[in-house]
TORZAGU-503929 format. One record per residue: residue number from 1; residue in three letters; chain; x, y, z of N, C-alpha, C in turn. Coordinates in Angstrom, 1 decimal, decimal comma, padded with zeros to 4 digits. Example, Ala and Ser with C-alpha at 12.3 -4.5 7.8 and 13.67 -1.06 7.14 Angstrom:
TORZAGU-503929
R   loza   drenvex   numi      n_u      n_v      n_w     ca_u     ca_v     ca_w      c_u      c_v      c_w
R      1       ala      A    013,2   -005,7    007,8    012,3   -004,5    007,8    013,2   -003,3    007,8
R      2       ser      A    012,8   -002,2    007,1    013,7   -001,1    007,1    012,9    000,0    007,9
//
This chain:
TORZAGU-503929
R   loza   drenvex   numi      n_u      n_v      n_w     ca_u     ca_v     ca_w      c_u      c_v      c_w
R      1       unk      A   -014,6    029,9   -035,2   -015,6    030,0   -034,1   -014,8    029,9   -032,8
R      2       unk      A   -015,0    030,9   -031,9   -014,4    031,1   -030,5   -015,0    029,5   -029,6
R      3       unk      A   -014,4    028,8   -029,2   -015,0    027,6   -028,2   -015,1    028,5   -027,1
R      4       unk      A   -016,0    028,0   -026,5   -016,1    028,7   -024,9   -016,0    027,3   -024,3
R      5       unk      A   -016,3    027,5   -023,0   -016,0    026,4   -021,7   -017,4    025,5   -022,2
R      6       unk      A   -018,2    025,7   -022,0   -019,2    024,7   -022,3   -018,9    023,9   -023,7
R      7       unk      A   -017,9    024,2   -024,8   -018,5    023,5   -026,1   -016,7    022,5   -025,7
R      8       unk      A   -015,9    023,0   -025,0   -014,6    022,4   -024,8   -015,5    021,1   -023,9
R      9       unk      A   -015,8    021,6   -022,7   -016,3    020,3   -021,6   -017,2    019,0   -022,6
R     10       unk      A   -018,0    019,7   -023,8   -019,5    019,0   -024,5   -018,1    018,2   -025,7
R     11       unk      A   -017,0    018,6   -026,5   -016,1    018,0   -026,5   -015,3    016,7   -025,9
R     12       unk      A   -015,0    017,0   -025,0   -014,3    016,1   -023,7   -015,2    015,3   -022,9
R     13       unk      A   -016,7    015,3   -023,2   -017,7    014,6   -023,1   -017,5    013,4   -024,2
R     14       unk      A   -017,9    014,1   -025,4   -017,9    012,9   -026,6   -016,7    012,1   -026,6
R     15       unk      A   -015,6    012,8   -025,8   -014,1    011,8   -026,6   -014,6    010,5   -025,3
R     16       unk      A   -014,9    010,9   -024,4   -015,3    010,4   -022,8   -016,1    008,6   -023,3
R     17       unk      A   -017,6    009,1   -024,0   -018,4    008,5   -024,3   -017,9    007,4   -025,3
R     18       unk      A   -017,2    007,9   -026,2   -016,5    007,2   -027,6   -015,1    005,8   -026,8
R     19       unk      A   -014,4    006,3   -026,0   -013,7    006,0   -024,7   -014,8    004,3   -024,2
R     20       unk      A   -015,5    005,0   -023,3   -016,5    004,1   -022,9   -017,0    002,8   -024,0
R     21       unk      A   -017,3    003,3   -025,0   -018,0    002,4   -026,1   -016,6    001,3   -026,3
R     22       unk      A   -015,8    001,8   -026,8   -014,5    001,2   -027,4   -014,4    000,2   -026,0
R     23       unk      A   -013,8    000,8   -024,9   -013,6   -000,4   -023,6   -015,0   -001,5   -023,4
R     24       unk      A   -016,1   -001,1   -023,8   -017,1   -002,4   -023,7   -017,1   -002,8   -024,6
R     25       unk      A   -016,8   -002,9   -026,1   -017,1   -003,5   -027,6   -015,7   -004,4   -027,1
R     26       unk      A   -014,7   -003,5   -027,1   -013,5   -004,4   -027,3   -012,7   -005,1   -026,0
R     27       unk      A   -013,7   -005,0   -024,3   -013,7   -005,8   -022,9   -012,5   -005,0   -022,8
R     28       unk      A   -012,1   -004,2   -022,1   -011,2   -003,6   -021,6   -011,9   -002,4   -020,4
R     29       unk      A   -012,4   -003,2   -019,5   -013,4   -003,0   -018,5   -012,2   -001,6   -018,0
R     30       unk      A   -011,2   -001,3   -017,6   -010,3   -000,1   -017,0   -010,4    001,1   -017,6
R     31       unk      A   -010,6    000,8   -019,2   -010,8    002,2   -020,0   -012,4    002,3   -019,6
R     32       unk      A   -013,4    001,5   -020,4   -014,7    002,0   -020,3   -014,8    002,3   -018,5
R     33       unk      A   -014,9    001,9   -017,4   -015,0    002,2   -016,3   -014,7    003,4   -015,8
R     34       unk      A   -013,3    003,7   -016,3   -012,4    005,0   -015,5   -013,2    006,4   -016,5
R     35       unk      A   -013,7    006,0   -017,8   -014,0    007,3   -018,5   -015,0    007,5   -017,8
R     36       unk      A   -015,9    006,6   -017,8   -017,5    007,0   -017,3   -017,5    007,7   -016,0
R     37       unk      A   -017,2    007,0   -015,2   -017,1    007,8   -013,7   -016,4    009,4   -014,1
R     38       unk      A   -015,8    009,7   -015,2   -016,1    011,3   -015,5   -016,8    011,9   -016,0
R     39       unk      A   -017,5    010,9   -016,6   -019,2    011,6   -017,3   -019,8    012,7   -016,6
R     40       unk      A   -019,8    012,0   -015,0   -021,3    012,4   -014,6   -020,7    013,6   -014,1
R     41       unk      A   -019,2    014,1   -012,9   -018,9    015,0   -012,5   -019,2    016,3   -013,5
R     42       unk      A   -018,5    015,8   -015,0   -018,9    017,0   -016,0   -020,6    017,4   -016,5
R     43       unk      A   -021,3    016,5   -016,4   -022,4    016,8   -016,1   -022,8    017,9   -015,6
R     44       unk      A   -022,1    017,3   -014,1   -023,1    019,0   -012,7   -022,1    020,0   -013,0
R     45       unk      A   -021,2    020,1   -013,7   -020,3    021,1   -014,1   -020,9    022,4   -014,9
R     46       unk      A   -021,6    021,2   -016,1   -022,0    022,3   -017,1   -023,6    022,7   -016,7
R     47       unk      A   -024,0    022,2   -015,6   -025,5    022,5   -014,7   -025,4    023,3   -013,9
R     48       unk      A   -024,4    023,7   -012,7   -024,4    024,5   -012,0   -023,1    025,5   -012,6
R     49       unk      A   -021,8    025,0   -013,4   -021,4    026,2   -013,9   -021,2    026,8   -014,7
R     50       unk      A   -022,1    026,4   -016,0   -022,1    027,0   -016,9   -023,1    027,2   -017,7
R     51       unk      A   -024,7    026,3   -017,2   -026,0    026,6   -017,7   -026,6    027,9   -016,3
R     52       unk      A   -025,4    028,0   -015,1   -025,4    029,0   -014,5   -027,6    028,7   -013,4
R     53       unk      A   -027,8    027,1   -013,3   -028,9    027,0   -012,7   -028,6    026,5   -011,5
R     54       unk      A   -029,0    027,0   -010,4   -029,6    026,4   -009,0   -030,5    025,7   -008,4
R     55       unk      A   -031,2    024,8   -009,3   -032,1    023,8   -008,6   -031,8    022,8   -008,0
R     56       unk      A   -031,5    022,8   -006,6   -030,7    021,9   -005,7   -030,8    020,3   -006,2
R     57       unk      A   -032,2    019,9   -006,4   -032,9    018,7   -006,4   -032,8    018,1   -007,9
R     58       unk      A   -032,6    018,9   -008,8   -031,9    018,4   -010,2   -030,4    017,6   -010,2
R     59       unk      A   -029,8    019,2   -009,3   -028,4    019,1   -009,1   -027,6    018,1   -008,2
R     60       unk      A   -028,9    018,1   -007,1   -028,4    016,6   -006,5   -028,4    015,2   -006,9
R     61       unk      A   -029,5    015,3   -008,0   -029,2    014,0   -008,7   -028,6    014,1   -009,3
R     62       unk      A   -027,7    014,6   -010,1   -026,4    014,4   -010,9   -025,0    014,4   -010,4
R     63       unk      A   -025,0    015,3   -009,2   -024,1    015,2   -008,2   -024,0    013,3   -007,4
R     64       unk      A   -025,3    013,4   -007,3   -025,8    011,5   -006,0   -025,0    010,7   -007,7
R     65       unk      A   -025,5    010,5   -008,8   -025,2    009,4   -009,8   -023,6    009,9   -009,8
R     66       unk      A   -023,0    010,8   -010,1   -021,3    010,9   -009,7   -020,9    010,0   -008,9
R     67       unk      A   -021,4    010,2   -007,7   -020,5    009,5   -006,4   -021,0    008,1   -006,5
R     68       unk      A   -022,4    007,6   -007,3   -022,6    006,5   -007,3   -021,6    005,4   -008,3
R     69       unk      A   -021,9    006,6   -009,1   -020,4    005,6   -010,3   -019,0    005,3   -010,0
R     70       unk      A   -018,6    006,2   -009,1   -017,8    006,5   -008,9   -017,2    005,4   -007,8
R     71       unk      A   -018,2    005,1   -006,7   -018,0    004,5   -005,6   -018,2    002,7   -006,5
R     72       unk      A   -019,0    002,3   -007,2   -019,5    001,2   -008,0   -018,0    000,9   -008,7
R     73       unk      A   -017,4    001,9   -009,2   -015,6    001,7   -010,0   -014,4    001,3   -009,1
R     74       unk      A   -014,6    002,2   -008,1   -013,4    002,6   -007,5   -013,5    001,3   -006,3
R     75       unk      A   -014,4    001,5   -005,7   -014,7    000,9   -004,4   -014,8   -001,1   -005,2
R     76       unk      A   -015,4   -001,4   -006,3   -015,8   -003,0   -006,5   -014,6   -003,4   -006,3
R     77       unk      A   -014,5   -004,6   -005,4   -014,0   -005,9   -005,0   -012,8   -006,2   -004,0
R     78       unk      A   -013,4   -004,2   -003,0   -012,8   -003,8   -002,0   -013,4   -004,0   -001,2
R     79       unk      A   -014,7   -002,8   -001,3   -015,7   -002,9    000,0   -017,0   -003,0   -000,4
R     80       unk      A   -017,6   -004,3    000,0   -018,9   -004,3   -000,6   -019,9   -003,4    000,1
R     81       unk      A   -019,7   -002,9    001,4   -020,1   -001,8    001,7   -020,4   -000,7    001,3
R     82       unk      A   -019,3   -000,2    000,4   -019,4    000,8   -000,3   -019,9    001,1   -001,4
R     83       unk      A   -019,3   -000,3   -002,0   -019,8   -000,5   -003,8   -021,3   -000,6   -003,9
R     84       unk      A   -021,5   -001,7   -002,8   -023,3   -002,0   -003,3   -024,0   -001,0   -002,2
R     85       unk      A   -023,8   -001,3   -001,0   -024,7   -000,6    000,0   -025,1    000,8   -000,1
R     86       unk      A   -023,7    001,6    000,4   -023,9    002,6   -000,3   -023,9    003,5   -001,5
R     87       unk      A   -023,0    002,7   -002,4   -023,8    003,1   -003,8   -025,2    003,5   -003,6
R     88       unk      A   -026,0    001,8   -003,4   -027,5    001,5   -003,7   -028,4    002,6   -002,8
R     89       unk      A   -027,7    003,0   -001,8   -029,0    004,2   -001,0   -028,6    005,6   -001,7
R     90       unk      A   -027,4    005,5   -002,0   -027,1    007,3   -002,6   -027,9    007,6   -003,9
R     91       unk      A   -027,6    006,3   -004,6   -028,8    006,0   -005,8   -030,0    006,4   -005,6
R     92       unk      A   -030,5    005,9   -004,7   -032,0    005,6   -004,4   -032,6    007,6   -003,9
R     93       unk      A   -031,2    007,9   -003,0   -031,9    009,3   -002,6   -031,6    010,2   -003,8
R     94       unk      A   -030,8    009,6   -004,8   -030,6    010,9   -006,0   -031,8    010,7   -007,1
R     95       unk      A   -032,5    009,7   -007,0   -033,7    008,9   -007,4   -034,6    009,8   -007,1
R     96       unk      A   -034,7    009,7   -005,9   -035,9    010,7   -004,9   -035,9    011,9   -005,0
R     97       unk      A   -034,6    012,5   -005,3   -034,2    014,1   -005,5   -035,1    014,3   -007,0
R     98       unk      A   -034,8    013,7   -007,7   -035,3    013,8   -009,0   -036,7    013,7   -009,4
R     99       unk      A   -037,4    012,9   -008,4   -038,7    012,8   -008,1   -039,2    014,0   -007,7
R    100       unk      A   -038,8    014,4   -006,9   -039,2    015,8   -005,8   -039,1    016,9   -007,2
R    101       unk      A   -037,7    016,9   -007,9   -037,5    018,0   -008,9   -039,2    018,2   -009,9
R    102       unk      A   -039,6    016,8   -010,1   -040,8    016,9   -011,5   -041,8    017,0   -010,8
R    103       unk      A   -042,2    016,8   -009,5   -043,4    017,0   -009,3   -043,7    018,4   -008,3
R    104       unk      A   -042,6    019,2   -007,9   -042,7    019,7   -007,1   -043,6    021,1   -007,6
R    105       unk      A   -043,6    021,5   -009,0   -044,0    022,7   -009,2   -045,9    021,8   -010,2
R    106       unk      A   -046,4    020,8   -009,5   -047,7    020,5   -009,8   -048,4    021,1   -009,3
R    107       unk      A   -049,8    021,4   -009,7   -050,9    022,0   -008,8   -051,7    020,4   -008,9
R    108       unk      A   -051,3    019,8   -007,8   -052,0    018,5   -007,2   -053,7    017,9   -008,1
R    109       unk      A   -054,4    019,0   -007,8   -056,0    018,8   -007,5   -056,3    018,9   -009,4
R    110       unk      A   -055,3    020,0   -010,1   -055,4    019,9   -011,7   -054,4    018,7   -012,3
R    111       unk      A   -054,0    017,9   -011,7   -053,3    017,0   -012,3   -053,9    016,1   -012,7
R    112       unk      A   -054,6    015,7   -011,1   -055,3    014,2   -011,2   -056,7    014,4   -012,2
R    113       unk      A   -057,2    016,2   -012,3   -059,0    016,0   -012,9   -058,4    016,2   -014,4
R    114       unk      A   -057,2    016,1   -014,8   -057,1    016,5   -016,2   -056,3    015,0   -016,8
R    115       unk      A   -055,5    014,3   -016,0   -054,8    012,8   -016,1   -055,2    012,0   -014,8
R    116       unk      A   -056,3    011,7   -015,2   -056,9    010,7   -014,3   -056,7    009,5   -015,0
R    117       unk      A   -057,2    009,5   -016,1   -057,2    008,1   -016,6   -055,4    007,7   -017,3
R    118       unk      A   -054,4    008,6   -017,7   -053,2    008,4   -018,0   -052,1    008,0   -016,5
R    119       unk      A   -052,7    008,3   -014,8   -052,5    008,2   -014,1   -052,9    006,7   -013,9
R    120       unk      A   -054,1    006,3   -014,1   -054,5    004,7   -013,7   -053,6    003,6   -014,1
R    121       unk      A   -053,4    004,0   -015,7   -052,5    003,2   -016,7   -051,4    003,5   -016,4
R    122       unk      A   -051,1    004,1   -015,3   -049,0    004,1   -015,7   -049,2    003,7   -014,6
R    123       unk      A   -050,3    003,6   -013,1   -049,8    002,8   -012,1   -050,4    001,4   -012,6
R    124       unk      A   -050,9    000,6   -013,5   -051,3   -000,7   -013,6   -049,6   -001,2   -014,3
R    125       unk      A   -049,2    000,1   -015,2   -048,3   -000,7   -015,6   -046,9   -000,5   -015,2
R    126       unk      A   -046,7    000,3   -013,8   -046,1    000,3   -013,3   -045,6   -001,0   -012,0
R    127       unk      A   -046,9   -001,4   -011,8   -046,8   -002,5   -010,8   -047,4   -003,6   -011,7
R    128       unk      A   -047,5   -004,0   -012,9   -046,7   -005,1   -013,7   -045,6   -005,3   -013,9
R    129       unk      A   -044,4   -004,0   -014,0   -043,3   -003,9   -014,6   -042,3   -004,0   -013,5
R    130       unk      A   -042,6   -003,7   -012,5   -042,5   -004,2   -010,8   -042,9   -005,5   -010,3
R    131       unk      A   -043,7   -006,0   -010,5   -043,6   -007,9   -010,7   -042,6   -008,4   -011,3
R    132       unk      A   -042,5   -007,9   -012,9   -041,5   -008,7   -013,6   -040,0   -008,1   -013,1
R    133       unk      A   -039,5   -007,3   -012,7   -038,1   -006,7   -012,5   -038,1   -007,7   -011,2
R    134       unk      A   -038,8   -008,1   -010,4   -039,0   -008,8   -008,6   -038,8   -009,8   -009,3
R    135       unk      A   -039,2   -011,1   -010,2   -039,4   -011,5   -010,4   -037,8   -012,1   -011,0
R    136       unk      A   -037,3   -011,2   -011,6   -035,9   -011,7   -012,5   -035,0   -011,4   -011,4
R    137       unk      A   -034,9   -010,5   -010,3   -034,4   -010,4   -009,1   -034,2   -011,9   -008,2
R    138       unk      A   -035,6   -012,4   -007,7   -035,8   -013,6   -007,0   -034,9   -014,8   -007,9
R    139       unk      A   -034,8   -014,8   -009,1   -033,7   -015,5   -009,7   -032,0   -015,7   -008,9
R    140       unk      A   -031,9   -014,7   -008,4   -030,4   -014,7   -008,0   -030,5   -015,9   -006,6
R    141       unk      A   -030,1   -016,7   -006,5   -030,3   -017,4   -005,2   -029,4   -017,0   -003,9
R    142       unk      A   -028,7   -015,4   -004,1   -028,2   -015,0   -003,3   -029,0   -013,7   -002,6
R    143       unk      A   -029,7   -013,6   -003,1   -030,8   -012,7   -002,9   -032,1   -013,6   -001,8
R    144       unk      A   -031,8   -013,2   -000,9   -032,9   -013,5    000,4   -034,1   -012,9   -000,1
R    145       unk      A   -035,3   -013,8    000,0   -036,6   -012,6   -000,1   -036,9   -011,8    001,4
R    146       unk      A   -037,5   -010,4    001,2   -037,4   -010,0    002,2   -036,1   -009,3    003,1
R    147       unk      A   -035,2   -009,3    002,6   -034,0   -009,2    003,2   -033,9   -007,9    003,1
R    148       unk      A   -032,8   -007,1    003,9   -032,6   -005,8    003,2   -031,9   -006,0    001,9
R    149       unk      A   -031,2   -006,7    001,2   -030,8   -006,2   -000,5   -031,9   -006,5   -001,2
R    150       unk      A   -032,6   -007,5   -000,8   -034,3   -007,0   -001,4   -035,0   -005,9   -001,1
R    151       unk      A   -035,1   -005,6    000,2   -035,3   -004,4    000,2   -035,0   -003,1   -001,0
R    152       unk      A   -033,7   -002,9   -000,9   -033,3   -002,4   -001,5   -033,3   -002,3   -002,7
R    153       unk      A   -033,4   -003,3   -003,6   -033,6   -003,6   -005,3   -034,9   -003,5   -005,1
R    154       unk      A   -035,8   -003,5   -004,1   -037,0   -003,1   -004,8   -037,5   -001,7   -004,9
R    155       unk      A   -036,9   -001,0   -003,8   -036,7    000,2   -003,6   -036,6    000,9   -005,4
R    156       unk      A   -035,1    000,7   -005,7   -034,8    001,2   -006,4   -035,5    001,3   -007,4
R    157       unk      A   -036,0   -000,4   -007,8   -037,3   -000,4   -009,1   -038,0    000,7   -009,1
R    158       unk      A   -038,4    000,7   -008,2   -039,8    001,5   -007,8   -039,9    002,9   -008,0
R    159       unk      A   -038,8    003,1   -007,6   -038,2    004,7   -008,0   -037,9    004,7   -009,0
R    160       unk      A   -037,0    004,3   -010,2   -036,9    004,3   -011,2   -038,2    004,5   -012,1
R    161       unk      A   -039,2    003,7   -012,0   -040,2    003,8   -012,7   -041,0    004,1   -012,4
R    162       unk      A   -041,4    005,4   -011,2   -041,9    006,6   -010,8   -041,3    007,5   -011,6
R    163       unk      A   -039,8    007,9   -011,6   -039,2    008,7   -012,7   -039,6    008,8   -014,2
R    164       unk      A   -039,7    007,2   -014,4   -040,3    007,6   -016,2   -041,8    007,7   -016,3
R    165       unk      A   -043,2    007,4   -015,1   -044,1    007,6   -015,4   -044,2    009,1   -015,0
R    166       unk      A   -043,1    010,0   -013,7   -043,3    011,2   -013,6   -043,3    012,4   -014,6
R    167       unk      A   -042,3    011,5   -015,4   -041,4    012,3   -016,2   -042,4    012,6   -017,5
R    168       unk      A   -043,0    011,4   -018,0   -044,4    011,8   -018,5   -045,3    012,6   -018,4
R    169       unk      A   -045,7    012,2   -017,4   -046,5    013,3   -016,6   -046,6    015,0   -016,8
R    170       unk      A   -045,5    014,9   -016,2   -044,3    016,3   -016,5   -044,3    017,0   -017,7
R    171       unk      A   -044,0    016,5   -018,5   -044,1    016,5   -019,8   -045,7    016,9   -020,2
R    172       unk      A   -046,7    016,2   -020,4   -048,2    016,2   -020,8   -048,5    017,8   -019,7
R    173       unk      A   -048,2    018,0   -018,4   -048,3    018,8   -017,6   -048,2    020,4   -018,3
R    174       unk      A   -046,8    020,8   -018,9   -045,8    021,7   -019,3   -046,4    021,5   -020,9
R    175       unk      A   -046,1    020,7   -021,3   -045,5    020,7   -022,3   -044,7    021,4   -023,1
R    176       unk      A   -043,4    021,0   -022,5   -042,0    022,2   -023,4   -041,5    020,9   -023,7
R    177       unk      A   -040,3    021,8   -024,4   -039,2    021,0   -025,2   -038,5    020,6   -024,2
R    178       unk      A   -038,0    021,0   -022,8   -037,1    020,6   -022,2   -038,2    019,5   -021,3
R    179       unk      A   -039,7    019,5   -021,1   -039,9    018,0   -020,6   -039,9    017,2   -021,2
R    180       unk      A   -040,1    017,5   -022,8   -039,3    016,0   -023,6   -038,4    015,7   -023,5
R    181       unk      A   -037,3    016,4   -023,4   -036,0    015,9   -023,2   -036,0    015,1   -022,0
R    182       unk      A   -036,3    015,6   -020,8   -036,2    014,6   -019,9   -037,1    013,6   -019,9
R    183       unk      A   -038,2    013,6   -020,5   -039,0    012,2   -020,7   -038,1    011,2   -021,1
R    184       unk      A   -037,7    011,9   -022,3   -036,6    010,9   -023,0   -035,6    010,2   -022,5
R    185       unk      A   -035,0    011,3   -021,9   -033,8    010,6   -020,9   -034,4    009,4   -020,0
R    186       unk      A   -035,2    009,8   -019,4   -035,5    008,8   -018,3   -036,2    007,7   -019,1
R    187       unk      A   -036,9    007,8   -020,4   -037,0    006,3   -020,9   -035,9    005,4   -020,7
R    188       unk      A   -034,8    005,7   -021,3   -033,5    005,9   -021,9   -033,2    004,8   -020,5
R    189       unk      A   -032,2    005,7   -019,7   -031,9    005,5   -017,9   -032,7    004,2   -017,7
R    190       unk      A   -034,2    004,3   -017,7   -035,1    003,6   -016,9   -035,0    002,3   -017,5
R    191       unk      A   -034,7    002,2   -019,1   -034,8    001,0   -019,4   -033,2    000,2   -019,5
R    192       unk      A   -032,1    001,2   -019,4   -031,3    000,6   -019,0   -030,3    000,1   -017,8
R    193       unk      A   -031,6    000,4   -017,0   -031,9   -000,4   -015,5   -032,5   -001,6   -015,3
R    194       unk      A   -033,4   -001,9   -016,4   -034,1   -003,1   -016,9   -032,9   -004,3   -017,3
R    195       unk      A   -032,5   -003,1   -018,6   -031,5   -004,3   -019,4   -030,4   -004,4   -018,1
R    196       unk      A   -030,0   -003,6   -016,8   -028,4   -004,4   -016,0   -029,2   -005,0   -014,8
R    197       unk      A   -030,5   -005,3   -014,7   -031,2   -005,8   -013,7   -030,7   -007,5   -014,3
R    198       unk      A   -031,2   -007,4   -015,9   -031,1   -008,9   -016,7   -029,8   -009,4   -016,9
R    199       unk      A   -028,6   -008,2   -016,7   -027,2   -008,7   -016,8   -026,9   -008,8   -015,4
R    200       unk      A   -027,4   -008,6   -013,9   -026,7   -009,1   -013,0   -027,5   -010,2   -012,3
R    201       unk      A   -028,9   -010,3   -013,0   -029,4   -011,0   -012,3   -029,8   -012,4   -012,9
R    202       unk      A   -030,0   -012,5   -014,3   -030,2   -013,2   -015,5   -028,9   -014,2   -016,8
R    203       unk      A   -028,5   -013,1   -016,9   -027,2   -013,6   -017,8   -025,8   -012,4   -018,2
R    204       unk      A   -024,6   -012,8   -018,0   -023,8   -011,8   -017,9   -023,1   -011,6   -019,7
R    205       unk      A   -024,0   -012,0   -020,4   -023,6   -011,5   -021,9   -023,2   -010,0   -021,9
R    206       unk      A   -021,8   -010,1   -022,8   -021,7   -009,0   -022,9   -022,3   -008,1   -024,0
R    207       unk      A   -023,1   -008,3   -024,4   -024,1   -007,6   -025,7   -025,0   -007,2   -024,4
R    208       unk      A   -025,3   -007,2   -023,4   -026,2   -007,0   -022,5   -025,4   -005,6   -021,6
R    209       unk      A   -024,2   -005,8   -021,7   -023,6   -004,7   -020,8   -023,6   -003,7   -022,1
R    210       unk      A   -023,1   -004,0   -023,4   -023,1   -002,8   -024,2   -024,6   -002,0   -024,2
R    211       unk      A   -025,5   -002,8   -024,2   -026,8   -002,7   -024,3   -027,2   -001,4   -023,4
R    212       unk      A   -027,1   -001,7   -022,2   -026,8   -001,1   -020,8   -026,1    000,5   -021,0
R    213       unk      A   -024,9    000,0   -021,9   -024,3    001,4   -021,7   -024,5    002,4   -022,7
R    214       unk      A   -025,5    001,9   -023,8   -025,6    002,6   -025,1   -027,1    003,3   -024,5
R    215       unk      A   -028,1    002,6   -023,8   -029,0    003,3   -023,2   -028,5    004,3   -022,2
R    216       unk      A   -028,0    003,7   -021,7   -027,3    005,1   -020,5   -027,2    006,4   -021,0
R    217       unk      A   -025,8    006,0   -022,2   -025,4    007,0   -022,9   -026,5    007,8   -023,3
R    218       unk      A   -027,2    007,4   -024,1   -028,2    007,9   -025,0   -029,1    008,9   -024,3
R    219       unk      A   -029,1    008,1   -023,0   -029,9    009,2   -021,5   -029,7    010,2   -021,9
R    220       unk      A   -028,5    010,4   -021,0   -027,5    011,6   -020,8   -027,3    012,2   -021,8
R    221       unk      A   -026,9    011,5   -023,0   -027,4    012,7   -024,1   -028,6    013,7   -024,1
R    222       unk      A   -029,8    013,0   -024,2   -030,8    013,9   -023,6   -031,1    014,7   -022,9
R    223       unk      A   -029,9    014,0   -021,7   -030,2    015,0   -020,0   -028,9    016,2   -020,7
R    224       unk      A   -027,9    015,9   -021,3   -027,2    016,9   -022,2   -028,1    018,1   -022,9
R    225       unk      A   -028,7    017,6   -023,3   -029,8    018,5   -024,5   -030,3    019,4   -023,3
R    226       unk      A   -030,7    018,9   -022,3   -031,6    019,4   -022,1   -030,9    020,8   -021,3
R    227       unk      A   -029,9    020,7   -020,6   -028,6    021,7   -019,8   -028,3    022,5   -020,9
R    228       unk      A   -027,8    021,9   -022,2   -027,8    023,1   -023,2   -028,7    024,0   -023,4
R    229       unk      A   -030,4    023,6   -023,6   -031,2    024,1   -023,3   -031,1    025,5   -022,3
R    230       unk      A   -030,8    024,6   -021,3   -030,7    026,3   -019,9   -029,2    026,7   -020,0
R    231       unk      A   -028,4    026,3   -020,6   -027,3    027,4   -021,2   -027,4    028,4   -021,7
R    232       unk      A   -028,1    028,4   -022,7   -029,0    028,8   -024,1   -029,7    030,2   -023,4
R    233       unk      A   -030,6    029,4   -022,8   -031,6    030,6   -021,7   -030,8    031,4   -021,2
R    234       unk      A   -029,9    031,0   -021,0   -029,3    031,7   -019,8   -028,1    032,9   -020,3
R    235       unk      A   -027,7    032,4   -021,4   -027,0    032,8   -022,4   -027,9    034,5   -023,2
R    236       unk      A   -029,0    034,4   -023,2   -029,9    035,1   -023,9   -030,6    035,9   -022,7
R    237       unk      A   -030,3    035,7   -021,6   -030,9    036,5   -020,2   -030,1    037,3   -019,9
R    238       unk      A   -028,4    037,0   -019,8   -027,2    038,0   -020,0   -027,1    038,8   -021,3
R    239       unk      A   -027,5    038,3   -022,7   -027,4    039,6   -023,6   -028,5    040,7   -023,5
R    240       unk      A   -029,9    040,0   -023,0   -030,6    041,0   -022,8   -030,4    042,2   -021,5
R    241       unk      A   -029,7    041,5   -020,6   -029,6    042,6   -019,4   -028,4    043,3   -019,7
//
């Protein structure tokens, strides 16, 4: 079987991911660190060049989590400017990009008369799950309430789990195979923001960081699935023309 560029990069992905696992099982924070921050670059690689798609607002959030990882690796116990501050806003607008991506193609007025009541339940339990995340935050005694890095962490919560109640949404909206895949992912992502909320703000076990990075992973597998997906498409729009 001929490899093409997409099944080499989806290769050099797994050795990537396998890399990552091994440096957090066996604490050799330089290997898992340095692979991952190539995760994400290969990511918008096989999205913009080789599932051959232009949705800016997809693309920016895989492009924004690159420079986030990237700046979180490179930049920790240099510039906390870098690492946390701007990390944390580039985060937050690749957050937003992603938001904009699932809701942008809604027709508003049939959303709410057809999920009214699945809309009620994901904001009750969205702003429970937003108490408790604030809540294990206010733990940190370096954390000001009110402050901007509260600001900020709450920010992020907030976004985060706008993404997995959107991403539902989205999903019941469509219903395709590629909104499950992203449902999935963002469970995935969303909860293991939960589990490094509990490891930086709660307890720094390392069963907690693996925890962290096997959700991640598992994401991105899905947000993988789902780019194959528009490979695929895209792959079958060139034989037919």
């Amino acid at each position: 079987m001929k490899l093409t560029k997409f099944n080499i990069v989806s290769i050099i992905l797994v050795v990537l991911v396998i890399l990552v696992m091994v440096g957090r099982v066996f604490d050799v924070p330089m290997l898992s660190d340095y692979s991952w921050i190539l995760v994400f670059p290969l990511f918008a690689y096989l999205y913009y060049g080789q599932a051959k798609q232009n949705n800016h607002f997809f693309g920016f959030f895989l492009i924004g989590f690159s420079i986030v990882e990237i700046l979180k690796t490179v930049t920790y116990g240099y510039s906390q400017f870098l690492s946390y501050y701007v990390a944390n806003y580039l985060a937050i607008a690749s957050y937003a990009s992603l938001l904009i991506f699932l809701i942008k193609d809604f027709n508003i007025k049939l959303l709410f008369k057809a999920f009214k009541l699945p809309l009620i339940v994901l904001a009750i339990f969205n702003t429970y799950i937003i108490y408790v995340l604030n809540q294990m935050i206010m733990q940190d005694e370096a954390i000001v309430i009110y402050s901007m890095d509260f600001a900020i962490e709450v920010a992020y919560n907030v976004l985060i789990l706008l993404v997995l109640s959107l991403s539902l949404v989205h999903y019941l909206y469509h219903e395709t195979k590629q909104g499950l895949l992203l449902f999935l992912a963002s469970v995935c992502i969303v909860f293991s923001e939960m589990v490094q909320v509990a490891y930086l703000f709660i307890s720094s076990e390392q069963l907690l960081q693996i925890a962290y990075t096997s959700l991640i992973g598992v994401g991105f597998y899905f947000l993988y699935m789902y780019i194959k997906l528009k490979y695929i498409d895209n792959k079958k729009q060139v034989n037919i023309a």
